[in-house]
Structure formats: structure tokens, C-alpha cells
C-alpha positions as CSV (number, residue, x, y, z in Angstrom):
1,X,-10.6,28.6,-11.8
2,X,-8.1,26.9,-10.2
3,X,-8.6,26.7,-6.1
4,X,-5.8,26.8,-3.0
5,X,-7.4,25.8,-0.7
6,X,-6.8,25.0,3.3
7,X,-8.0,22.8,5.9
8,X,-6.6,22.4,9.7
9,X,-8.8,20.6,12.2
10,X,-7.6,20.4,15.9
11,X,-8.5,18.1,17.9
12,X,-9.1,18.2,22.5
13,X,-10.3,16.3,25.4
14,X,-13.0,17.5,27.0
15,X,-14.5,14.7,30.3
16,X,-13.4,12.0,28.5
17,X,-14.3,12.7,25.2
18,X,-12.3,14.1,21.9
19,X,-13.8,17.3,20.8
20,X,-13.0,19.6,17.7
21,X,-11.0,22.1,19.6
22,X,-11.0,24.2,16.1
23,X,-11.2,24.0,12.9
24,X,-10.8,26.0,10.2
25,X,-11.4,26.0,6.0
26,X,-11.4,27.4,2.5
27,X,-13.6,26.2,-0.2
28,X,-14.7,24.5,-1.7
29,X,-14.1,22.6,1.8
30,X,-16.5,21.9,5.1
31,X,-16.1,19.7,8.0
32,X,-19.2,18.2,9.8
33,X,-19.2,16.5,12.8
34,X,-21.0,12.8,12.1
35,X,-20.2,11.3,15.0
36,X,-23.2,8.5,15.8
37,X,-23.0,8.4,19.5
38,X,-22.0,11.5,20.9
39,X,-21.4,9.6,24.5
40,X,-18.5,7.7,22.5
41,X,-14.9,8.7,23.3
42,X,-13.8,9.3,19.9
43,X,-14.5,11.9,17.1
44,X,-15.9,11.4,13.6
45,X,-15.8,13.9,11.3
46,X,-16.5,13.9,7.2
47,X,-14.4,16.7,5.0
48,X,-17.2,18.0,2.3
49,X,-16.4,19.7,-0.8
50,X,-18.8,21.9,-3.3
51,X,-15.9,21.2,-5.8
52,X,-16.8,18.0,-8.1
53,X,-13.5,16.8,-8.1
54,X,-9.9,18.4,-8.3
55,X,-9.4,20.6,-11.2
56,X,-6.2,21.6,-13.1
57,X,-4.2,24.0,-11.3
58,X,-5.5,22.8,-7.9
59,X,-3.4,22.7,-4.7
60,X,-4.9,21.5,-1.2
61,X,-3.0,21.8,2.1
62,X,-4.5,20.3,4.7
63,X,-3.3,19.7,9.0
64,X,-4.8,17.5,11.2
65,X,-3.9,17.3,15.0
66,X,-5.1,15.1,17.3
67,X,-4.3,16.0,21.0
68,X,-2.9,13.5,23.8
69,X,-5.8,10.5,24.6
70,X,-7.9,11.8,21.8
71,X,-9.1,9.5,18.9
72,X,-10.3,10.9,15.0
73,X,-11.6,9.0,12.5
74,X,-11.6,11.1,9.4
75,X,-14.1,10.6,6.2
76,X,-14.7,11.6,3.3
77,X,-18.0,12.1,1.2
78,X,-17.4,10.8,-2.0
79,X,-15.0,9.6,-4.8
80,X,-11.9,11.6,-5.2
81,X,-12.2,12.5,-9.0
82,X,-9.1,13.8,-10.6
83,X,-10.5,15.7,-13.8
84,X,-8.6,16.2,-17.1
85,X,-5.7,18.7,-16.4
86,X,-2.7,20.1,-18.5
87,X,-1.1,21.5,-15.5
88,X,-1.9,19.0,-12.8
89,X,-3.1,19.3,-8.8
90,X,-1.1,18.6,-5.9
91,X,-2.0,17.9,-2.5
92,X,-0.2,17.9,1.0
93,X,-1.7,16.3,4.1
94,X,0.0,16.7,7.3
95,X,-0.9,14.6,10.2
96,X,0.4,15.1,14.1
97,X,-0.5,12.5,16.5
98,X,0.3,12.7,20.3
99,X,0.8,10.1,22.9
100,X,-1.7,7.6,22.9
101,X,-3.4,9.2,20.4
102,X,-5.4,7.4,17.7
103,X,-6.2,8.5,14.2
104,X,-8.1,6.6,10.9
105,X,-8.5,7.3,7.7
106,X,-10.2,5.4,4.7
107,X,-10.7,8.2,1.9
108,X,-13.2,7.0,-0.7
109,X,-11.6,5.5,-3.8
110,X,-9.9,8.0,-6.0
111,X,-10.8,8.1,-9.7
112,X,-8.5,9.6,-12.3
113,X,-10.0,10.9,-15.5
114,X,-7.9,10.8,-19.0
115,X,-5.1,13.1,-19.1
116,X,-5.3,13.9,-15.1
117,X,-2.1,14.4,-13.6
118,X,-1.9,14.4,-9.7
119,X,0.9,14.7,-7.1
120,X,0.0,14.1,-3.5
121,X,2.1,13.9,-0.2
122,X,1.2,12.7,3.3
123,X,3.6,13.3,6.4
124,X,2.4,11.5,9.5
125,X,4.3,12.3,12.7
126,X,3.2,10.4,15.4
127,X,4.5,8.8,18.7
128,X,5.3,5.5,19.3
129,X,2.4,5.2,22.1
130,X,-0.3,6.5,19.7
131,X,-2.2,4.6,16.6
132,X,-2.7,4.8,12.9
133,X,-5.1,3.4,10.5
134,X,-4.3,4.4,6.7
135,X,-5.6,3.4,3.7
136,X,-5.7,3.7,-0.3
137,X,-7.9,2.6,-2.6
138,X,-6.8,3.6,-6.3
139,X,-8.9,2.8,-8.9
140,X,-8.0,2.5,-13.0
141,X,-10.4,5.7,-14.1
142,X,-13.9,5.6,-15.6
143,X,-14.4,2.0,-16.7
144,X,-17.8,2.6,-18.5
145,X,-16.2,5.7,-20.0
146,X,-13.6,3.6,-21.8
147,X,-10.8,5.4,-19.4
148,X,-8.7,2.6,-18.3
149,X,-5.6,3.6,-17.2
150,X,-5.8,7.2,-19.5
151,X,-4.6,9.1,-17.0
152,X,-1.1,10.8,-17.4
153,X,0.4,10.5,-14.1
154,X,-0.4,9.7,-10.5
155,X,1.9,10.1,-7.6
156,X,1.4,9.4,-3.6
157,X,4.0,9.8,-1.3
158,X,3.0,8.7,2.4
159,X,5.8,9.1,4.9
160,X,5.3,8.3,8.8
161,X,7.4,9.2,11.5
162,X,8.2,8.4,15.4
163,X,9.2,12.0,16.0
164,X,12.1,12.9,13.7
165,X,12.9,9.0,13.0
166,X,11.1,8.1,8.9
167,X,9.8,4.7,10.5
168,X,7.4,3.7,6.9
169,X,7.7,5.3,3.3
170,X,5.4,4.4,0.5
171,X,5.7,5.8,-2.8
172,X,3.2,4.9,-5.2
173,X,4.3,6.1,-9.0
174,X,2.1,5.4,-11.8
175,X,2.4,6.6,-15.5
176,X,0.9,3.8,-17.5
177,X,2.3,5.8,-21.1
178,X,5.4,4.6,-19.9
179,X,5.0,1.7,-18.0
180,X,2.0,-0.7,-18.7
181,X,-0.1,-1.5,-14.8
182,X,-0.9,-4.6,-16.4
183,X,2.6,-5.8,-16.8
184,X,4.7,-8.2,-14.7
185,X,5.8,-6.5,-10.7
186,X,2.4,-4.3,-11.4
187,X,-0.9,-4.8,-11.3
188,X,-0.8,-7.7,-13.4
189,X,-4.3,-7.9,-15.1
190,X,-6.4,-6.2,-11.7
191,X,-7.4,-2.5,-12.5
192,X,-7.8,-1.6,-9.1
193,X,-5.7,-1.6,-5.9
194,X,-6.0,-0.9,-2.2
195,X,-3.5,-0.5,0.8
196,X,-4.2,-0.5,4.7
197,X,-1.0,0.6,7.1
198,X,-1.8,-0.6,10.8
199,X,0.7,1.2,13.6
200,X,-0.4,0.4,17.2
201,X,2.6,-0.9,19.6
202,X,-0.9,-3.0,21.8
203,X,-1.4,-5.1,19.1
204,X,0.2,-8.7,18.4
205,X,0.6,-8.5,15.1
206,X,1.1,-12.5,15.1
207,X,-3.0,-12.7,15.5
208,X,-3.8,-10.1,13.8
209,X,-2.2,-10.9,10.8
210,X,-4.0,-14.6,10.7
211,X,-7.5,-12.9,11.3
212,X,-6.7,-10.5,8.6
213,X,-5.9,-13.4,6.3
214,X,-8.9,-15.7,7.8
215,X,-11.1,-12.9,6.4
216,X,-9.4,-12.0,3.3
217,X,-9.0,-15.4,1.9
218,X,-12.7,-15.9,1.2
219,X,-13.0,-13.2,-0.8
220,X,-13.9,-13.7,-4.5
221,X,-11.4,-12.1,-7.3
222,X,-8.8,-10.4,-5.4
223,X,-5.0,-11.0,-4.6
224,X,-3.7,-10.1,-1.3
225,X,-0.7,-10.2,1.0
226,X,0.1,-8.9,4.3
227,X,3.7,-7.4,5.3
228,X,5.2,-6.7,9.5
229,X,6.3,-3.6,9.6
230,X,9.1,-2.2,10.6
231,X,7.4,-1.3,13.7
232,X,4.5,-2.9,15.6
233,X,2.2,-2.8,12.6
234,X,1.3,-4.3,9.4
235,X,0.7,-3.2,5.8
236,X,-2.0,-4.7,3.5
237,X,-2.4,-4.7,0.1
238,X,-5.3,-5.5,-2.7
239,X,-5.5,-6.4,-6.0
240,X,-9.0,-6.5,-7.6
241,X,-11.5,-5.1,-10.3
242,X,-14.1,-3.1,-7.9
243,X,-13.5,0.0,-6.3
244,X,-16.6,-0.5,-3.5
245,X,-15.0,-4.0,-3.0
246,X,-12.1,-2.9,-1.9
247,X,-13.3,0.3,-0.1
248,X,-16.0,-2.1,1.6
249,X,-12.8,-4.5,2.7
250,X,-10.5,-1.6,3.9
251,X,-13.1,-0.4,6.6
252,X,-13.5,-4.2,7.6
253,X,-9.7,-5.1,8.3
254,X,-10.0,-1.4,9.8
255,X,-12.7,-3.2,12.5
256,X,-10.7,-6.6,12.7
257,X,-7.5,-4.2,13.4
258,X,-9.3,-1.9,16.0
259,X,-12.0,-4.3,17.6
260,X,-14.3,-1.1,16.1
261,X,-17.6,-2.6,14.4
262,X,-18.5,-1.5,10.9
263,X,-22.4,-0.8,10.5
264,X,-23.2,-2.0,14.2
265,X,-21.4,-5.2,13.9
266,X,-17.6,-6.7,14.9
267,X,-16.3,-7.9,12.1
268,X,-13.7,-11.1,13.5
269,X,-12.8,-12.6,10.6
């Protein structure tokens, strides 16, 4: 049975701490609060779902806002598996960020079965004082399973905004029937690839984008580059053959972006 389903979490600021001001949720969705130090001034919380995966027929629409000084960092549980669909699942995220807010998000890796088809769009409206940390990881399918690059279709649209003004668009279109991931201008013989946008107008992006490549260029059996944007920011991308890899190397430029340690330590590079 196929689900449509809702999420909207609002975020407040409460003595100098961000708070879940309210939240609400369909399933097969739940929110818990995982923050580790509740003293901290920002707000952790991991989206759970009793669903396995996203099933045929599927449609999630999900709000986030995060209030003036707050900060989010939003998680996920597990792999995103897209199941084996004749119709196909959509999703639609949208995302409002006041001033000098700060939100993240790393979702787990998603995995597309054979004959999955999957549309999702993300609309990010946020103001030029506040900060963003977004990222991808998309994987090939079941490896082990013999599903590489089965699926039928897979299609991300992430748009971000300074108010009304499209400041970034990314559209990433992937039918591999019809176009081979393997060829030339695609993934070129990697199965797997990741992508971290960066928005925050503190940063010099100069530095940042040295440590980023200080840290990335040690890294065995990936390909990597790192693009300005058209604001203050920067976009990463990943090439490689491991979806933990490149999950593990997301939440680490995340920390070298943000000054935030991973696991208890600062990660510099």
C-alpha cells in the first residue's frame, strides 16, 4: 500500500538554545531528539521510519523551519532504499532558514533497487546571513545483488534561494537505459558519487577550499574537485566505489567547513 506521508518540524530559541518548537508526522515517520549535549546551542534530531524503504506509489512531503539564531542538524537512520516500482515515488523537501540561522543535512546514502524509479525535489530558502550544509551520497544499487546501475530512473532537483533570488540549482538526472554512468562527462568507471554544498557569508572560502583539498587528496580511490559558488560557499563532489566512504567523508568536510568535530574530534585537514 502505497503511503503519503508528511513531516514539518519547527524549530525556537529558548535561553540560548534551539528547541523543537513543534513537530508533527505521518507514518511510517518519527522524529527523535539525539542531541548529545543538551547544554549545546544547537538541535539534533534523526527522522525514523517503520517503512523499509520507499515503495511504489509513494509520495513524502516534508517542511523544516528553523527560527532566527537557531541551528538543526538533521539525520537520518539508515540507507534510503528505493524498492522496485512500476509507478515510481516522489519526494518534496522544503527547507526555510531565517537570519543567522544554521541548518545540515547528510542523509545516509541512497540505494536504488532494479526497476526503481524516483523523483525528488528540495527548495531551500534561506537568508543571506544564515548557513547551509547539504549533501548527497548516491550509490549504484545492490552491488552483491548484481544491481548495478538496474534502476530505471533517478531524479534530484535541489534549488536554494536568498529570498525570492534562485542563488544554486542542481539537477541530478540519471537513467542509465539510456545513457551509460560509466561513460565519458559521467561517472566514468566510479559507481558511486557524493556532493556537499557549503553556504555561509563568515567563511573565506580561499582557506577553506585548500583544507578541503589538504584532506581530500589523501584519500585512496576517489576523484574530487571543489567549485566557489556563486555565493559565499563552495560545492564538493565525489567519485568513488563505497557508499560508507563517501558518507564517512561528507560528515568530515561538514566538520572542516563548520569547525564542528565528528565523533569528539576536529577534523582540520
Amino acid at each position: 500500500m502505497a503511503l503519503n506521508a508528511k513531516l514539518h518540524i519547527e524549530t525556537g530559541w529558548r535561553n540560548g538554545i534551539t528547541i523543537l518548537k513543534k513537530s508533527f508526522c505521518t507514518p511510517p515517520f518519527k522524529i527523535a531528539d539525539v542531541t548529545e549535549n543538551k547544554k549545546d546551542s544547537g538541535l539534533t534530531l534523526m527522522v525514523m521510519s517503520s517503512s523499509p524503504g520507499v515503495l511504489d506509489g509513494d509520495e513524502y512531503h516534508l517542511q523544516i523551519d528553523v527560527a532566527e539564531e537557531c541551528s538543526l542538524e538533521f539525520k537520518t537512520q539508515s540507507y534510503l532504499r528505493l524498492f522496485q516500482m512500476q509507478k515510481g515515488a516522489k519526494q518534496f523537501l522544503q527547507v526555510n532558514l531565517k537570519r543567522c540561522g544554521s541548518f545540515t543535512y547528510i542523509p545516509h546514502p541512497v540505494v536504488p533497487h532494479e526497476n526503481s524509479m524516483f523523483f525528488s525535489k528540495n527548495r531551500i530558502v534561506m537568508e543571506e546571513t544564515s548557513s547551509l550544509t547539504w549533501g548527497e551520497v548516491m550509490t549504484c544499487g545492490r552491488k552483491l545483488n548484481g544491481e548495478i546501475f538496474k534502476f530505471s530512473i533517478y531524479h534530484n532537483i535541489t534549488e536554494i534561494f536568498f529570498g525570492e533570488k534562485l542563488i544554486v540549482k542542481e539537477n541530478v538526472l540519471m537513467k542509465p537505459a539510456e545513457v551509460n554512468p560509466g561513460s565519458i562527462g559521467q561517472l566514468e568507471g566510479y559507481t558511486h558519487q557524493a556532493s556537499l554544498l557549503f553556504i555561509d557569508h563568515n567563511i573565506d572560502t580561499s582557506e577553506k577550499r585548500q583544507s578541503v583539498n589538504e584532506f581530500l587528496k589523501h584519500e585512496d580511490k576517489i576523484e574530487f574537485g571543489i567549485s566557489a559558488l556563486p555565493v559565499n560557499g563552495l560545492i564538493i563532489r565525489i567519485l568513488g566505489f563505497k557508499s560508507e566512504q563517501l558518507f564517512d567523508l561528507l560528515k568530515n568536510l561538514s566538520s572542516i567547513l563548520s569547525h564542528k568535530p565528528v565523533n569528539g574530534k576536529l577534523h582540520v585537514g
